[in-house]
N, CA, C and O atoms as a CHARMM CRD file, in Angstrom:
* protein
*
  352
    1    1 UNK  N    -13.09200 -25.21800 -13.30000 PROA 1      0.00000
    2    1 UNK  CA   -11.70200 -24.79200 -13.26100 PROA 1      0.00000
    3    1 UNK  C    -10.80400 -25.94500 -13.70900 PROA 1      0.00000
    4    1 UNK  O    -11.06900 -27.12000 -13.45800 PROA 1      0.00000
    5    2 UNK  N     -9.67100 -25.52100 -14.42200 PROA 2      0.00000
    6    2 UNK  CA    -8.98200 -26.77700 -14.55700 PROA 2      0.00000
    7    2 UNK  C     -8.33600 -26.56200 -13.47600 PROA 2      0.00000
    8    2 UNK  O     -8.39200 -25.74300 -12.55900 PROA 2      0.00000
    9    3 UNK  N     -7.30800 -28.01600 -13.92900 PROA 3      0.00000
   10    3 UNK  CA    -6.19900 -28.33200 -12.57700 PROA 3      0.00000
   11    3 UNK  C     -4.62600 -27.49000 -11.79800 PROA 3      0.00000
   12    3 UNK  O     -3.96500 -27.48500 -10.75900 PROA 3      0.00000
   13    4 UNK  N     -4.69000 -26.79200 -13.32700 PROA 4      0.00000
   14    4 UNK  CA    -3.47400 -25.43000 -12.78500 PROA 4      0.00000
   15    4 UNK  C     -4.57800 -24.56000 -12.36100 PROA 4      0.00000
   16    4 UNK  O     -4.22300 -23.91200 -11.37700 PROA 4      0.00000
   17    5 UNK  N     -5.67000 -24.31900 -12.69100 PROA 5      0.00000
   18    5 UNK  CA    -6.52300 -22.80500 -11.90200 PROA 5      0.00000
   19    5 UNK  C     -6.87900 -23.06000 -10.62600 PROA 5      0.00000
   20    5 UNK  O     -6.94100 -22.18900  -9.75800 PROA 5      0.00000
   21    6 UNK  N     -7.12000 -24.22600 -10.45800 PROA 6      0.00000
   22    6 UNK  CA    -7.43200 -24.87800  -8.65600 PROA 6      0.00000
   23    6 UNK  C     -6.11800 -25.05400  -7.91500 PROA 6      0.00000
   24    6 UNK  O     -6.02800 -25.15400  -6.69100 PROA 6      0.00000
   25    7 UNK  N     -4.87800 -25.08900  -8.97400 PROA 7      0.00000
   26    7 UNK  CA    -3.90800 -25.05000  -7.62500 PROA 7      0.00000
   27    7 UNK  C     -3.53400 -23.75400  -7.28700 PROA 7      0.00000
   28    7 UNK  O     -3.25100 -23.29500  -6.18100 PROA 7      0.00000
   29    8 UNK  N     -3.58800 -22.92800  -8.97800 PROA 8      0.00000
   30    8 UNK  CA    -3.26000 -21.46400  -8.24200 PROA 8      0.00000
   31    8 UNK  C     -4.61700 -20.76400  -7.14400 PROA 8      0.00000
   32    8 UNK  O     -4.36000 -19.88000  -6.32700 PROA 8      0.00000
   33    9 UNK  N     -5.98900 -21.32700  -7.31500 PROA 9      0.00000
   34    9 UNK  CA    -6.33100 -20.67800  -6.38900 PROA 9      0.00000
   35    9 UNK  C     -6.50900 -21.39700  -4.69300 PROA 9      0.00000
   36    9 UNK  O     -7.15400 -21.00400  -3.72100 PROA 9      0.00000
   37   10 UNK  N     -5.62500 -22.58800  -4.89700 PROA 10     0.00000
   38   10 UNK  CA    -5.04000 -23.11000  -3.70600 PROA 10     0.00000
   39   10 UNK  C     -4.22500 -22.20800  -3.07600 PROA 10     0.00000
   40   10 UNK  O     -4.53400 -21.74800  -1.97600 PROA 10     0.00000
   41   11 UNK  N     -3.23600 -21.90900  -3.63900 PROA 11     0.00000
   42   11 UNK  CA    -1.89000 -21.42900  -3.41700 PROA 11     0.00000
   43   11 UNK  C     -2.57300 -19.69100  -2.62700 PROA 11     0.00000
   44   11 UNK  O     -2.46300 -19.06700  -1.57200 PROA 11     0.00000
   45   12 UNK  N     -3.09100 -19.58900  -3.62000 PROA 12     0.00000
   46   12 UNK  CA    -3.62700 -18.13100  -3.05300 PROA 12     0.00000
   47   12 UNK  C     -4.58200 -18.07000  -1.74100 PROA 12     0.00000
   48   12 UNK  O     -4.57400 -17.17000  -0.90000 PROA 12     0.00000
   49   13 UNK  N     -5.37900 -19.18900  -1.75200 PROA 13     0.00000
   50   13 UNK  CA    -5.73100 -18.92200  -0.24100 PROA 13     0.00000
   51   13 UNK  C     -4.68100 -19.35400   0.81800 PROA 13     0.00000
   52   13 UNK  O     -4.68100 -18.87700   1.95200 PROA 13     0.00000
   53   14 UNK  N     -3.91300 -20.14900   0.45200 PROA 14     0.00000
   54   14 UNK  CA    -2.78600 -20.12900   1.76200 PROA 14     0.00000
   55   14 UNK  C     -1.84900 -19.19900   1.93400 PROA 14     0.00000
   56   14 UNK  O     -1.09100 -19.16000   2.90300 PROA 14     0.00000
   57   15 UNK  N     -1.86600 -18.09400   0.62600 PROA 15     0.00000
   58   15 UNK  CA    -0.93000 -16.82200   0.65100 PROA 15     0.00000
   59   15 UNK  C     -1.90000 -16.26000   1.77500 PROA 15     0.00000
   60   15 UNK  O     -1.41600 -16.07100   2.89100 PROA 15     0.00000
   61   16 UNK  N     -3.25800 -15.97700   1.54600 PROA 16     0.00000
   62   16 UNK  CA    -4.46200 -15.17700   2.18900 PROA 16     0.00000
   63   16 UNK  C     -4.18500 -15.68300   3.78000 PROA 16     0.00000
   64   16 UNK  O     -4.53300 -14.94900   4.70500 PROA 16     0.00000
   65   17 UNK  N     -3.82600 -16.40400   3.92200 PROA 17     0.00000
   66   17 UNK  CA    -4.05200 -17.31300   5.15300 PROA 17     0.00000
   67   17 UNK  C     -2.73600 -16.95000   6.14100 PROA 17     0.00000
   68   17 UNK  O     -2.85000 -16.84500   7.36200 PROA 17     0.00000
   69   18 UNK  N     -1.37900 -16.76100   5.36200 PROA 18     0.00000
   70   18 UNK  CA    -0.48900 -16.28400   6.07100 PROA 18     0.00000
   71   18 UNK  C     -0.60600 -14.93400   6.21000 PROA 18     0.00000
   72   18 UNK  O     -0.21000 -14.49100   7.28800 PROA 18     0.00000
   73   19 UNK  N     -1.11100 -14.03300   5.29100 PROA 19     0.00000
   74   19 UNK  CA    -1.29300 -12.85400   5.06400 PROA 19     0.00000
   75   19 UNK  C     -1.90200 -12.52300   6.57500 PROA 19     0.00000
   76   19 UNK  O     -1.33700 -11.81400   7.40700 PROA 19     0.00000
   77   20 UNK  N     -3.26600 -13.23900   6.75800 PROA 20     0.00000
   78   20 UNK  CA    -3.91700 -13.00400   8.15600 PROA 20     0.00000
   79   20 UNK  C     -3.28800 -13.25100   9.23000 PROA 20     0.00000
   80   20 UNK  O     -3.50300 -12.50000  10.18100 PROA 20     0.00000
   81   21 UNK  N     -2.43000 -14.25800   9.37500 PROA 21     0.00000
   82   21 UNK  CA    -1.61300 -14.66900  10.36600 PROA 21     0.00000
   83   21 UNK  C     -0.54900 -13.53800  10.45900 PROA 21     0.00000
   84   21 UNK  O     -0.45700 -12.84400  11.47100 PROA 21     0.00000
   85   22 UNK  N      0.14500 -13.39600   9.51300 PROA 22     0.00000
   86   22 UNK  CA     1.32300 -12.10100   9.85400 PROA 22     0.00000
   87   22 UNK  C      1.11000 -10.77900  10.54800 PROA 22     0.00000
   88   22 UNK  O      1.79200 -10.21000  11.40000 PROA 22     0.00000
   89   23 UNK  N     -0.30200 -10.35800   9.81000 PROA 23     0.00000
   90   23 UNK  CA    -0.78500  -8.99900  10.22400 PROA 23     0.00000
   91   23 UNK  C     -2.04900  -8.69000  10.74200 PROA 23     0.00000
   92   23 UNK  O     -2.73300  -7.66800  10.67700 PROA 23     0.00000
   93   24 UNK  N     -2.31800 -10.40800  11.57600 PROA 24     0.00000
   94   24 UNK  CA    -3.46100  -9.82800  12.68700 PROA 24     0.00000
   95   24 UNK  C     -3.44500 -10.90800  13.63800 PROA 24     0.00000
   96   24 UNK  O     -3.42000 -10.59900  14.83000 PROA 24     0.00000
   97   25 UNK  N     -3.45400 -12.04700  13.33200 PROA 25     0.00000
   98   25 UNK  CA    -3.26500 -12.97400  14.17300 PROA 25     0.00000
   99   25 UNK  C     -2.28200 -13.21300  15.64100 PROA 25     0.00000
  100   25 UNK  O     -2.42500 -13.50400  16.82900 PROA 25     0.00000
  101   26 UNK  N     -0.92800 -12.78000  14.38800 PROA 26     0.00000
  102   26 UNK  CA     0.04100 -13.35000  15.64100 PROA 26     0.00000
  103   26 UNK  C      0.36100 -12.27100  16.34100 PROA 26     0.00000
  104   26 UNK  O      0.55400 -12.39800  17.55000 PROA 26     0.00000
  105   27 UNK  N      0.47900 -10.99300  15.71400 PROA 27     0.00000
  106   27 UNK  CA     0.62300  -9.64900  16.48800 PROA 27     0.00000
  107   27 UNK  C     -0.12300  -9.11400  17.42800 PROA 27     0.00000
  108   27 UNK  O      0.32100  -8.32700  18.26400 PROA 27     0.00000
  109   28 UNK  N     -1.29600  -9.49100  17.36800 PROA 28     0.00000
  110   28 UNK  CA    -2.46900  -9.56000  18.40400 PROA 28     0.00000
  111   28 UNK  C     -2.33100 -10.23100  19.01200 PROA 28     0.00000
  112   28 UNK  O     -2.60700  -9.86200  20.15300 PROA 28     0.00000
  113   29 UNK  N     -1.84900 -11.65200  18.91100 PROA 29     0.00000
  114   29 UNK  CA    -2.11800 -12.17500  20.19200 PROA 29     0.00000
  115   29 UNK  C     -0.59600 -12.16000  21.01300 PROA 29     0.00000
  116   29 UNK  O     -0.44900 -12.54200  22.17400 PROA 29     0.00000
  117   30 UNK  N      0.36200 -11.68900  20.23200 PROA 30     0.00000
  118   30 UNK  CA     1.42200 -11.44900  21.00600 PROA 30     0.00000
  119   30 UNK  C      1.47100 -10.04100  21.71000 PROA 30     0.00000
  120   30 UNK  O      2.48400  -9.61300  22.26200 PROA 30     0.00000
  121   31 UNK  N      0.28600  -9.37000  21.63500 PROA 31     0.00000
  122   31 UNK  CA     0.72900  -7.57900  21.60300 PROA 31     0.00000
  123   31 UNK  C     -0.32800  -8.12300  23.21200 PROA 31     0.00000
  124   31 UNK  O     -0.01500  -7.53300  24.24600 PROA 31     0.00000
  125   32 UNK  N     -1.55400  -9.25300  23.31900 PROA 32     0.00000
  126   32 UNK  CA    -2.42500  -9.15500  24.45300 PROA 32     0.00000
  127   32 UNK  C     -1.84400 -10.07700  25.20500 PROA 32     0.00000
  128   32 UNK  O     -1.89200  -9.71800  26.38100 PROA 32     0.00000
  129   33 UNK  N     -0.90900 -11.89000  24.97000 PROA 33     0.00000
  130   33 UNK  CA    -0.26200 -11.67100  26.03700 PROA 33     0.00000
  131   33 UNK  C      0.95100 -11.34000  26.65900 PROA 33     0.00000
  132   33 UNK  O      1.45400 -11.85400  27.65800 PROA 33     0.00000
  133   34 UNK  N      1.52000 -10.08000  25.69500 PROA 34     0.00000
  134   34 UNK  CA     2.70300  -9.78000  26.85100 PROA 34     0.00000
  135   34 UNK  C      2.51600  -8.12700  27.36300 PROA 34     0.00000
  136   34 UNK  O      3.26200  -7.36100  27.97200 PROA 34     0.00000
  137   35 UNK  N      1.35000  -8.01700  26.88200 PROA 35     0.00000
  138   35 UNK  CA     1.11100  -6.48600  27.58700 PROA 35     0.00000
  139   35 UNK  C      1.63000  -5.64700  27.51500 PROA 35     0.00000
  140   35 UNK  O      1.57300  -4.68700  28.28200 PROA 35     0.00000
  141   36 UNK  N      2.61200  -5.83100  26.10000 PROA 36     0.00000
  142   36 UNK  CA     3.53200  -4.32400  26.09600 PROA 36     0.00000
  143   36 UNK  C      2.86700  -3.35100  25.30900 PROA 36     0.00000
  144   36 UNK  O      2.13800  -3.61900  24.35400 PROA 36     0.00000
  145   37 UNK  N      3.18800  -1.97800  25.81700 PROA 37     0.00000
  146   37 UNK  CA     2.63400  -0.99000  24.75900 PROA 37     0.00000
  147   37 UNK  C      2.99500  -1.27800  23.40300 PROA 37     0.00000
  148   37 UNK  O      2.13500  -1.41500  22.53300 PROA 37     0.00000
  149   38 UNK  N      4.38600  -1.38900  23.14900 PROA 38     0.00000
  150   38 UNK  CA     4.97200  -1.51300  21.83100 PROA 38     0.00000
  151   38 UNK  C      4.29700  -2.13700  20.94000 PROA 38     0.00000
  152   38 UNK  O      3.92100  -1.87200  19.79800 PROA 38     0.00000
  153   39 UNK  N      4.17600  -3.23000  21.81700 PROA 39     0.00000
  154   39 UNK  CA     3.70500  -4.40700  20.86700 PROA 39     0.00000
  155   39 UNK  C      2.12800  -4.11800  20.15900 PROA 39     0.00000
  156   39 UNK  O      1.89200  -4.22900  18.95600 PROA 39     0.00000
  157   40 UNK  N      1.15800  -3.73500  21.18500 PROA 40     0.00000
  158   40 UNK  CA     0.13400  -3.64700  21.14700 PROA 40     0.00000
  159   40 UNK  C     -0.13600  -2.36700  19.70400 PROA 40     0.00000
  160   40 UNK  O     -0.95600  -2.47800  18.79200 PROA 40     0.00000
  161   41 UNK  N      1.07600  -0.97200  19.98200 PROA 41     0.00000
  162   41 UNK  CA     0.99300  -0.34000  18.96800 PROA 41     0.00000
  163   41 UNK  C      1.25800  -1.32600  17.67000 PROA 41     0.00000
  164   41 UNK  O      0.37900  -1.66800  16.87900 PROA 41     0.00000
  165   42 UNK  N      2.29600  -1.61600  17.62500 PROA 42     0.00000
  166   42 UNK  CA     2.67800  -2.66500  16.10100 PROA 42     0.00000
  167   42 UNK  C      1.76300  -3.12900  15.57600 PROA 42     0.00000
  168   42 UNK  O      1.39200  -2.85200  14.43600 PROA 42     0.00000
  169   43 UNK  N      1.04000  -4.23800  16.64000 PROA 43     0.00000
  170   43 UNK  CA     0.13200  -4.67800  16.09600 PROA 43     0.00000
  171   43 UNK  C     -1.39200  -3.86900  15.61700 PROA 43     0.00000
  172   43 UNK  O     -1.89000  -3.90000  14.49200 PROA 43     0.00000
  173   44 UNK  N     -1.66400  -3.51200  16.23300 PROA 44     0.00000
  174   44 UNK  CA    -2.39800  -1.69700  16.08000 PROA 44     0.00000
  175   44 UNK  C     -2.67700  -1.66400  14.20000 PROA 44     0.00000
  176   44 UNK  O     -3.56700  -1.95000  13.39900 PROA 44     0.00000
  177   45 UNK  N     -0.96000  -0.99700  14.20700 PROA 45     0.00000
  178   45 UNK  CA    -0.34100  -0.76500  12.98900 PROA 45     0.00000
  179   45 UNK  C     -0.37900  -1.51600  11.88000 PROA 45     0.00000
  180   45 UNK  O     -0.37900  -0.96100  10.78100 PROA 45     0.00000
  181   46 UNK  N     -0.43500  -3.48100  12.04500 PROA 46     0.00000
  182   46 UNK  CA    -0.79800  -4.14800  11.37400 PROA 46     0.00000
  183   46 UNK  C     -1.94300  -4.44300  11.18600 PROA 46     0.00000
  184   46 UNK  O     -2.20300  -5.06200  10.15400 PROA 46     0.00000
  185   47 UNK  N     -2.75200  -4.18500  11.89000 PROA 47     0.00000
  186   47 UNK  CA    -3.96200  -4.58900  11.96700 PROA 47     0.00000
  187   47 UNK  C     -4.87900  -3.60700  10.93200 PROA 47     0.00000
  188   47 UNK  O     -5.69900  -3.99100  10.09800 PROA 47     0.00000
  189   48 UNK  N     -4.62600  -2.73000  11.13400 PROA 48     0.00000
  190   48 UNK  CA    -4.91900  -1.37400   9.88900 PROA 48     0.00000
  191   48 UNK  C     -4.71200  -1.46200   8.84400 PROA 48     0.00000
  192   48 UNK  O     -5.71000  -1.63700   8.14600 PROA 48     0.00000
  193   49 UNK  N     -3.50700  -1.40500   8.20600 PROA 49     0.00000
  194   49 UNK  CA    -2.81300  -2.51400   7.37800 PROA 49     0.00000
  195   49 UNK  C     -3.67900  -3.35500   6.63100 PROA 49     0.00000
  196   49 UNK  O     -4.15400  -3.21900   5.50300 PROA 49     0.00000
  197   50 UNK  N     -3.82500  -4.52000   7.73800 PROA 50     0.00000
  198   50 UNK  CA    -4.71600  -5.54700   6.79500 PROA 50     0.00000
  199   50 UNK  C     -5.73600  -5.27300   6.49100 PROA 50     0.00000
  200   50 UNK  O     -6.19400  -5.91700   5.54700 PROA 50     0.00000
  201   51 UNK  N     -6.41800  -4.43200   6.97800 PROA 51     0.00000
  202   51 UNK  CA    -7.92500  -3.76500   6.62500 PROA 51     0.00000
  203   51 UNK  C     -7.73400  -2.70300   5.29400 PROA 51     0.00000
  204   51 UNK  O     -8.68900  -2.66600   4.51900 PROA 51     0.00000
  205   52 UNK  N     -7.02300  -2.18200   5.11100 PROA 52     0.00000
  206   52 UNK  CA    -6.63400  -1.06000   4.15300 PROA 52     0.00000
  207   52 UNK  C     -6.42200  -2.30800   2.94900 PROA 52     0.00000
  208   52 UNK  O     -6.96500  -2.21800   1.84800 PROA 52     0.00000
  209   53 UNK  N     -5.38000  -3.70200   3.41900 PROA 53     0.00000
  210   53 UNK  CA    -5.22800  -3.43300   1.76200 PROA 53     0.00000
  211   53 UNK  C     -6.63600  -4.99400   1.36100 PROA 53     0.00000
  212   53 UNK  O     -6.45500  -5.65200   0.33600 PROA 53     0.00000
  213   54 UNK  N     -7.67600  -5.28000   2.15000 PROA 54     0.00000
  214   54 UNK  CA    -8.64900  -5.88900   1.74600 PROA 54     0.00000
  215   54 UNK  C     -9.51200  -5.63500   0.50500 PROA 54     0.00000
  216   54 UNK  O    -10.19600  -6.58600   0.12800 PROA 54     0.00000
  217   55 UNK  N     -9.57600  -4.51000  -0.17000 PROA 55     0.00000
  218   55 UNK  CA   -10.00400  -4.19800  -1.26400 PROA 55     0.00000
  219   55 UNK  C     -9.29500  -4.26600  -2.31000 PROA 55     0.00000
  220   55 UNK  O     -9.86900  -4.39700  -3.39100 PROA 55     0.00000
  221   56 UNK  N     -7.89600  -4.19500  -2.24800 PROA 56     0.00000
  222   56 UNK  CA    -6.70400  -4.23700  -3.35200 PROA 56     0.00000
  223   56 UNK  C     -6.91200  -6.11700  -3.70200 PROA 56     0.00000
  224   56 UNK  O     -6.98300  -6.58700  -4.83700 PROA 56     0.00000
  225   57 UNK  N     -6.99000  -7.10600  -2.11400 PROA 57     0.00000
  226   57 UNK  CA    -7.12800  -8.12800  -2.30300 PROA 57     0.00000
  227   57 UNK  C     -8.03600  -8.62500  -2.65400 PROA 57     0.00000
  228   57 UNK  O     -7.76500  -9.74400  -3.09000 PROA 57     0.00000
  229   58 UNK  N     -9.42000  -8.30100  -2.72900 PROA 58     0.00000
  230   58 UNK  CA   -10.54800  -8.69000  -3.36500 PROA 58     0.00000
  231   58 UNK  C    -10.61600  -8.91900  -4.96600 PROA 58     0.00000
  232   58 UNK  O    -11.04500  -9.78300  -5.73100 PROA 58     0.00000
  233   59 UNK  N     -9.78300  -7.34600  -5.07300 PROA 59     0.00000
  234   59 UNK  CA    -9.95500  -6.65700  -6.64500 PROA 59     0.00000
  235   59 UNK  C     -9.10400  -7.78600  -7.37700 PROA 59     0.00000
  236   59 UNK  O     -9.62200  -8.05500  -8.46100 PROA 59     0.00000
  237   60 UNK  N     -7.68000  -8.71000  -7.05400 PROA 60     0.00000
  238   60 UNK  CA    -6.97500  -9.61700  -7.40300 PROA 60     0.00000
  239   60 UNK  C     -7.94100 -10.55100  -7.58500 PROA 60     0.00000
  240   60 UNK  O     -8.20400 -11.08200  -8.66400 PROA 60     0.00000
  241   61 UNK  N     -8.43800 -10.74500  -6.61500 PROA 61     0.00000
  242   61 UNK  CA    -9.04600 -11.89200  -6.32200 PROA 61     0.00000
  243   61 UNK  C    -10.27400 -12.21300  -6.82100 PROA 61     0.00000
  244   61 UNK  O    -10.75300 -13.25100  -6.36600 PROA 61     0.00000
  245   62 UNK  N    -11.21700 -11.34400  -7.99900 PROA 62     0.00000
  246   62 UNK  CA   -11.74700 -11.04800  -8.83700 PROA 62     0.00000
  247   62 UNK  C    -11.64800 -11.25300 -10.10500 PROA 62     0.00000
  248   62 UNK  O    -12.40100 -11.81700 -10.89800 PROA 62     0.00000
  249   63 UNK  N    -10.08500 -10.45700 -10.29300 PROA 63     0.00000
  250   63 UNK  CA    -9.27700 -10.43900 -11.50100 PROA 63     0.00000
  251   63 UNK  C     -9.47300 -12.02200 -11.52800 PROA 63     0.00000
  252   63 UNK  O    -10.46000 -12.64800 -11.91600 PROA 63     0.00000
  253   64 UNK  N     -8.38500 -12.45400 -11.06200 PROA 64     0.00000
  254   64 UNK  CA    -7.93200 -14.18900 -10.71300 PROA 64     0.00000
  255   64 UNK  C     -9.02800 -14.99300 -11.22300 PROA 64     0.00000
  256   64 UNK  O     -8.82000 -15.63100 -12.25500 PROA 64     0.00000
  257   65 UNK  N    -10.51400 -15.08100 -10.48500 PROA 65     0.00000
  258   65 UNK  CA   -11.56000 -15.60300 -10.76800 PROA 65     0.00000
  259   65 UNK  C    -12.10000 -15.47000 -12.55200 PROA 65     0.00000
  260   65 UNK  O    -12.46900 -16.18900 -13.48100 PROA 65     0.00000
  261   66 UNK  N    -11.85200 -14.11400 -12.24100 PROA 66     0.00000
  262   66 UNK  CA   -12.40200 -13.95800 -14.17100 PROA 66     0.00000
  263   66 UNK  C    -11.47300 -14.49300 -14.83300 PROA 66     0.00000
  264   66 UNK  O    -11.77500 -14.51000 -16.02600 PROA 66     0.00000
  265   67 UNK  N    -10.67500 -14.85200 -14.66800 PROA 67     0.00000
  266   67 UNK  CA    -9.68800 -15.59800 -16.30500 PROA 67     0.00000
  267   67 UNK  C     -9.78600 -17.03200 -16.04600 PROA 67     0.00000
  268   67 UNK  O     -9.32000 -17.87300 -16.81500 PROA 67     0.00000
  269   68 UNK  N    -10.27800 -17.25400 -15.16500 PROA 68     0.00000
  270   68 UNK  CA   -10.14600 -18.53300 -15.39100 PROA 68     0.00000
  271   68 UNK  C    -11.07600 -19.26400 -16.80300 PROA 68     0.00000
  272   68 UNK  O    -11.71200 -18.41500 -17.42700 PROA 68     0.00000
  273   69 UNK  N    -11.19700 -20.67100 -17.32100 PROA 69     0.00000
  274   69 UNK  CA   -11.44800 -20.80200 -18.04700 PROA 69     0.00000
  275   69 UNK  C    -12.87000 -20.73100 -18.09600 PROA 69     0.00000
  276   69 UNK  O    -13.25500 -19.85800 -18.87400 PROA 69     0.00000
  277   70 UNK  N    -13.96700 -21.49700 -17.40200 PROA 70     0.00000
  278   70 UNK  CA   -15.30700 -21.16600 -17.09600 PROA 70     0.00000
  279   70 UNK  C    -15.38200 -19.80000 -16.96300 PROA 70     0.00000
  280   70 UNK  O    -15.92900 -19.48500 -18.02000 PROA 70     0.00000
  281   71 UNK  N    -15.17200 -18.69500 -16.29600 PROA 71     0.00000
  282   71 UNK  CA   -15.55900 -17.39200 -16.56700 PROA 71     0.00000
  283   71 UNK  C    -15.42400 -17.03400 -17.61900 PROA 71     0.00000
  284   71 UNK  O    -16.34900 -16.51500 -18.24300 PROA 71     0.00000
  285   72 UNK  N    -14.04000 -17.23900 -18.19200 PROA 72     0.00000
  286   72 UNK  CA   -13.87900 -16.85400 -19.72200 PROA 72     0.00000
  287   72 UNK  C    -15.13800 -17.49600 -20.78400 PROA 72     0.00000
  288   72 UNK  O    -15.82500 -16.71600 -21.44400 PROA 72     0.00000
  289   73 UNK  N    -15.23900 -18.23200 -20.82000 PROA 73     0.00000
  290   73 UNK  CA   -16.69400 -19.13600 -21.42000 PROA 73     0.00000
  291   73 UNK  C    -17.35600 -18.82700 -21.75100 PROA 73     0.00000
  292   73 UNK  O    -17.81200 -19.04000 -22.87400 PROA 73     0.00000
  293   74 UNK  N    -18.02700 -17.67600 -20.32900 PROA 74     0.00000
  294   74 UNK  CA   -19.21500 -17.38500 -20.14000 PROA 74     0.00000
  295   74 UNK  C    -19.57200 -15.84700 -20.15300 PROA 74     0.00000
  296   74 UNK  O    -20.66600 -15.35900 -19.86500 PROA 74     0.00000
  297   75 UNK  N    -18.17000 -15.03300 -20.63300 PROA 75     0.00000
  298   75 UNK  CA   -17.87500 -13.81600 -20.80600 PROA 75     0.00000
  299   75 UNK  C    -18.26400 -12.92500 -19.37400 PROA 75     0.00000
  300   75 UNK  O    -18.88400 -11.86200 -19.38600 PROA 75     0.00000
  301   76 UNK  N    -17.71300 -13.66800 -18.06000 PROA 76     0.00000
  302   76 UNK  CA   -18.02600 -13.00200 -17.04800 PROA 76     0.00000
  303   76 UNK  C    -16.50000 -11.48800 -17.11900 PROA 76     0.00000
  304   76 UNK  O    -15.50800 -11.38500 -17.83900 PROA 76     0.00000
  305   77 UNK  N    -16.90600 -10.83900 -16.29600 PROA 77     0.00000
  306   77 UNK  CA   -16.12700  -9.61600 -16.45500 PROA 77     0.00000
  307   77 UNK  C    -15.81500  -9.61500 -14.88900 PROA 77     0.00000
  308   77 UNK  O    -16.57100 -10.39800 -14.31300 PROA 77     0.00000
  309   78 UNK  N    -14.80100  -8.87700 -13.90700 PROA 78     0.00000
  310   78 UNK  CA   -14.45600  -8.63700 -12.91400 PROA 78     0.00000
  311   78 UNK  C    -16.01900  -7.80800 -12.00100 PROA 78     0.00000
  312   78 UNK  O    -16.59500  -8.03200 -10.93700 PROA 78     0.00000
  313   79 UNK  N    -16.21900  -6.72800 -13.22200 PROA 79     0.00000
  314   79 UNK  CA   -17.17900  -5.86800 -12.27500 PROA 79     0.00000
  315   79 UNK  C    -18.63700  -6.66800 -12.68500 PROA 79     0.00000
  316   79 UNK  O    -19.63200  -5.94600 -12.63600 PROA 79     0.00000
  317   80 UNK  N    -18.81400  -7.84000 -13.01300 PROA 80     0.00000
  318   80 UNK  CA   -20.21800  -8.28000 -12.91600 PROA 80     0.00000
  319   80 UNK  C    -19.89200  -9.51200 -11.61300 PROA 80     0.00000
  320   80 UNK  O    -20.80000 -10.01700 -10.95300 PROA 80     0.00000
  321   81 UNK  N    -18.69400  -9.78000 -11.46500 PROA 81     0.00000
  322   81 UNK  CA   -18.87500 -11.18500 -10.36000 PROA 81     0.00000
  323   81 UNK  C    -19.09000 -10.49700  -8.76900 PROA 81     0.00000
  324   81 UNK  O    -18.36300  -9.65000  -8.25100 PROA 81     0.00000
  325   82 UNK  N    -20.20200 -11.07600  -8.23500 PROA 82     0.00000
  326   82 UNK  CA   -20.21800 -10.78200  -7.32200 PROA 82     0.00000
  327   82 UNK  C    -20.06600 -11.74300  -6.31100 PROA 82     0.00000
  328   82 UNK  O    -20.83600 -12.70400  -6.30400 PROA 82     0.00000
  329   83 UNK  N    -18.87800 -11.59700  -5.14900 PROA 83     0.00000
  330   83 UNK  CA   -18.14200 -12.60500  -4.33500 PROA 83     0.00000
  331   83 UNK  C    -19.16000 -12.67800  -3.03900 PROA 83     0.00000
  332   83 UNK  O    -18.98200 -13.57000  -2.21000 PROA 83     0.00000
  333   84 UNK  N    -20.08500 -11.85300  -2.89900 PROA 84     0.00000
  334   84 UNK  CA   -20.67300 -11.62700  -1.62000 PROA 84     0.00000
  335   84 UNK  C    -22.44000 -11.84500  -2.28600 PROA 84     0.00000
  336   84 UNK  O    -22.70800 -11.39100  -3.39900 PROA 84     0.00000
  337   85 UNK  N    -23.74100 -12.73200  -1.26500 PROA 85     0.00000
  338   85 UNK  CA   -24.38100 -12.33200  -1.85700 PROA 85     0.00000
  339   85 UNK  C    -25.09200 -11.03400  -0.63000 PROA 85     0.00000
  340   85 UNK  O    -25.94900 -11.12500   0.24900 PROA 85     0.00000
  341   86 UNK  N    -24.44400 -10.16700  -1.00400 PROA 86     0.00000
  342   86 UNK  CA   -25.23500  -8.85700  -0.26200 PROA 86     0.00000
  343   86 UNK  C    -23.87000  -7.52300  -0.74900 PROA 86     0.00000
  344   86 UNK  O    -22.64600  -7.42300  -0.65800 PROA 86     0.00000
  345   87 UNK  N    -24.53400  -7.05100  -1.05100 PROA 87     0.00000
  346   87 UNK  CA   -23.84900  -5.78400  -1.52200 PROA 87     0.00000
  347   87 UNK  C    -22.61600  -4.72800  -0.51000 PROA 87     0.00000
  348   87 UNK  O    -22.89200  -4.01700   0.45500 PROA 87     0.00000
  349   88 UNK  N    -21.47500  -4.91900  -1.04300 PROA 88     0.00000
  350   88 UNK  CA   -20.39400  -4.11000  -0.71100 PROA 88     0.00000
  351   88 UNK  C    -20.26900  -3.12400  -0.72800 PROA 88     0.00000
  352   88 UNK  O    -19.19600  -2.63200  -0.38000 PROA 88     0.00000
């Protein structure tokens, strides 16, 4: 990777990182200790949320990987990289 593709995929795991914090982290742990229903729904609500849009974020996060310059190189494509080694 060059040095702009390692910062953008810096940047993107600390997007990923607040992403988790906004809509599971802190709502959860604010929804278990103050025991309110409300809260517990919200967070509920976010928590779903972040699970729903994990595939939209992969699929970026795929995209992202393939342009970089080594993938490009090597004529990798989105649907040949595989991020996991065990099947999705």
């Amino acid at each position: 990777m060059t040095d702009t593709e390692k910062a953008e995929a810096s940047r993107r795991g600390g997007s990923y990182g607040l992403w988790v914090a906004a809509t599971f982290a802190i709502p959860l742990s604010f929804a278990i200790v103050e025991r309110s229903q409300l809260l517990m729904v919200i967070a509920a609500v976010l928590v779903v949320i972040h699970i729903a849009c994990i595939p939209i974020w992969r699929k970026m996060q795929r995209r992202f990987l393939c342009s970089t310059a080594w993938a490009r190189e090597r004529g990798i494509t989105p649907e040949q990289l595989r991020t996991f080694g065990f099947r999705l």
